[in-house]
Wavefront OBJ file of the C-alpha trace (Angstrom):
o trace
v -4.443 16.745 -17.059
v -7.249 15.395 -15.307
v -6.469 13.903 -11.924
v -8.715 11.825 -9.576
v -9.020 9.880 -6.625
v -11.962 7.224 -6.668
v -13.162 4.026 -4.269
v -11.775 1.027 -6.132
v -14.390 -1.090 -8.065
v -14.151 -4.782 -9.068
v -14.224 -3.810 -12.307
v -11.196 -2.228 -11.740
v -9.174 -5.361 -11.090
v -7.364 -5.710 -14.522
v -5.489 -2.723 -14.255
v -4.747 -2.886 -10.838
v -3.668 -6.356 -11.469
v -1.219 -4.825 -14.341
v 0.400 -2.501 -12.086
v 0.273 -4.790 -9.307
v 2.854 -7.230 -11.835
v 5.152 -4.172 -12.473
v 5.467 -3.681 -8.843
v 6.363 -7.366 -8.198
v 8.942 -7.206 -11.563
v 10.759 -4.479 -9.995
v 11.935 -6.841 -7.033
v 11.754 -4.243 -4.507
v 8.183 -4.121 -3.854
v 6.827 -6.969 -2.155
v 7.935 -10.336 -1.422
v 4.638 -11.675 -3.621
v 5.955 -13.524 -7.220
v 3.365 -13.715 -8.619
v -0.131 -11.265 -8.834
v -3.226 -12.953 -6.954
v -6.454 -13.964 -8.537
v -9.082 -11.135 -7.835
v -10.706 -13.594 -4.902
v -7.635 -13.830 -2.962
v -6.887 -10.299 -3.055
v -10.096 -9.087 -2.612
v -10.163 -11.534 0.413
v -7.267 -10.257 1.952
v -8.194 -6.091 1.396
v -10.199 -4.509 3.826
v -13.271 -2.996 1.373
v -13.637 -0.034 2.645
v -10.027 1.433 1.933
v -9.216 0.588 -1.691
v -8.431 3.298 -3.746
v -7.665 3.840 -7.611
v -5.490 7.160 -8.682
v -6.974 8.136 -12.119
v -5.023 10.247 -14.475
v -7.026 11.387 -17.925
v -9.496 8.335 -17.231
v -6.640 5.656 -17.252
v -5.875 4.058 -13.417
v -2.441 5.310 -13.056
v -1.898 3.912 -9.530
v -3.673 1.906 -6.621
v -3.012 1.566 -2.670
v -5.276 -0.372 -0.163
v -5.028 -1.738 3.221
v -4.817 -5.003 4.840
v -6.058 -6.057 8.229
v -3.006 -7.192 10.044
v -4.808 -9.690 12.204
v -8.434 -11.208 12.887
v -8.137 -10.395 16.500
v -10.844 -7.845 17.542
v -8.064 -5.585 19.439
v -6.465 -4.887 16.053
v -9.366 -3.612 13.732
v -7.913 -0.242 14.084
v -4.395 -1.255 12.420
v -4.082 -1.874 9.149
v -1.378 -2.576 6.605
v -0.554 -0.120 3.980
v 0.021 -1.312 -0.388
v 0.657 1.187 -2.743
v 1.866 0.674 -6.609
v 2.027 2.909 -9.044
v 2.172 2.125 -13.054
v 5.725 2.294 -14.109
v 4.990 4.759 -16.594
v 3.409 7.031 -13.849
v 6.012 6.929 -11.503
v 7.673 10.141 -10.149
v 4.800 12.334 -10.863
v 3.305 12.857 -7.374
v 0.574 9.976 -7.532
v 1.923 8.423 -4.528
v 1.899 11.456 -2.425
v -1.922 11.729 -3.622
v -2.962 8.060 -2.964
v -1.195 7.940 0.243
v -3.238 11.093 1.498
v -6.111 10.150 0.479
v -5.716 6.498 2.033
v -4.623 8.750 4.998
v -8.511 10.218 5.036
v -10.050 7.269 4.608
v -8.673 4.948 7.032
v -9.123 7.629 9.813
v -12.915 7.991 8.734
v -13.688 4.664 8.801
v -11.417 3.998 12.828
v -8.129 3.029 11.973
v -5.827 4.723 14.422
v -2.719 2.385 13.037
v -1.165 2.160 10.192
v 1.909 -0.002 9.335
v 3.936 -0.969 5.902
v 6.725 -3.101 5.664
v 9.050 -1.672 2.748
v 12.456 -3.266 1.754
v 15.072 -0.861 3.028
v 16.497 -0.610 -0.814
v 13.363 1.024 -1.775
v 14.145 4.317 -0.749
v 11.537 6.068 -2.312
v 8.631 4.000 -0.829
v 10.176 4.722 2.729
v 10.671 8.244 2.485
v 7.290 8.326 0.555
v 5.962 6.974 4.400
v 8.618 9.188 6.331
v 6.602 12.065 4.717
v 3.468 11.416 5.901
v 4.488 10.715 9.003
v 5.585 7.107 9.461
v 8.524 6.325 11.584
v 10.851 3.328 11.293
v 10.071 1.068 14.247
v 12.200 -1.448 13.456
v 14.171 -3.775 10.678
v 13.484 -6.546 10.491
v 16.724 -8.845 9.293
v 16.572 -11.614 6.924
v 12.866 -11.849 7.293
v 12.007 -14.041 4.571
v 14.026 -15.526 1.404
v 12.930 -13.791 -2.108
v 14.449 -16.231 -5.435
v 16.779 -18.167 -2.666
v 17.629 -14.554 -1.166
v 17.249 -13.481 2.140
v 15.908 -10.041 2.650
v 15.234 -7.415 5.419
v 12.666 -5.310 5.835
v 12.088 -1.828 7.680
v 8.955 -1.297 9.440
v 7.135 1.850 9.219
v 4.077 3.033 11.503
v 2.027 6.019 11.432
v 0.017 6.703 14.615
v -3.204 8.507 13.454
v -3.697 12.196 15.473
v -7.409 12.034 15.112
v -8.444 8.306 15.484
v -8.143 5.984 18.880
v -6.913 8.663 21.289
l 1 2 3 4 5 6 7 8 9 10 11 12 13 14 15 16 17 18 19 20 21 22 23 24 25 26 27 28 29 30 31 32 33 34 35 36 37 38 39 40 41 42 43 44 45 46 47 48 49 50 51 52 53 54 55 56 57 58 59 60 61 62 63 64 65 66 67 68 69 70 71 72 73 74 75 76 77 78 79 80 81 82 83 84 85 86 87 88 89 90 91 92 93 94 95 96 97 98 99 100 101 102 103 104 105 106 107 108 109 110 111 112 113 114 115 116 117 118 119 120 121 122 123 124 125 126 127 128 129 130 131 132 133 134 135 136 137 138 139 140 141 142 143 144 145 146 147 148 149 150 151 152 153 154 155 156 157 158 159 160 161 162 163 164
């Protein structure tokens, strides 16, 4: 098996998109309904941390990072998304993305980085816990999801190498 780790293309929207949708179908990834149109996702991803997880040539898995504000004072904290294909999951691709998205926001100055992970999805937070994110907080009843309301835990990883 043939594993890889590669900067995320445009071209490389449709199957990001796909998993993306399998993510959002599971109801414990994101509070998102529906996937975005390439613009608006692309608009809202900082370009320089998008990554694709490639296994035998097929994109198997994706994470990227968000900028968590506009404000100058916060380019160095960023906002964690990572989805894996359904039929990938369990395999160690999230461990691999997460790393590498590790690297590469700590080359390019992030010294922060957060994700906010429903607290039922308890392999996404001890996916986090493992490379060193904490739980700062809950946050309870947050927003509604189908008439719902729903908490979330927030998790923060304080880079060792970046903004000391």
């Amino acid at each position: 098996m043939n594993n890889l780790i590669e900067a995320m293309q445009p071209a490389h929207w449709p199957a990001v998109r796909e998993i993306y949708r399998e993510g959002i179908e599971t109801g414990q990834a994101t509070f998102e309904t529906a996937v975005p149109n390439w613009e608006v996702w692309n608009n809202g991803h900082r370009p320089d941390c998008r990554l694709i997880a490639l296994i035998n040539k097929q994109i198997m898995g994706w994470a990227a990072l968000s900028p968590i504000s506009k404000r100058q004072v916060y380019n160095g904290v960023a906002e964690v998304s990572i989805y894996i294909a359904a039929s990938a999951r369990g395999q160690g691709i999230g461990k691999t993305l997460m790393q590498a998205l590790i690297t590469v926001s700590e080359e390019v100055g992030i010294w922060t980085l957060q994700s906010s992970v429903f607290p039922e999805n308890a392999v996404s937070v001890a996916l986090h816990e493992a490379f060193g994110f904490r739980i700062v907080g809950r946050r309870e009843r947050i927003a509604q999801m189908h008439g719902s309301w729903r908490d979330t835990v927030l998790l923060e990883r304080r880079s060792k190498i970046t903004g000391k």
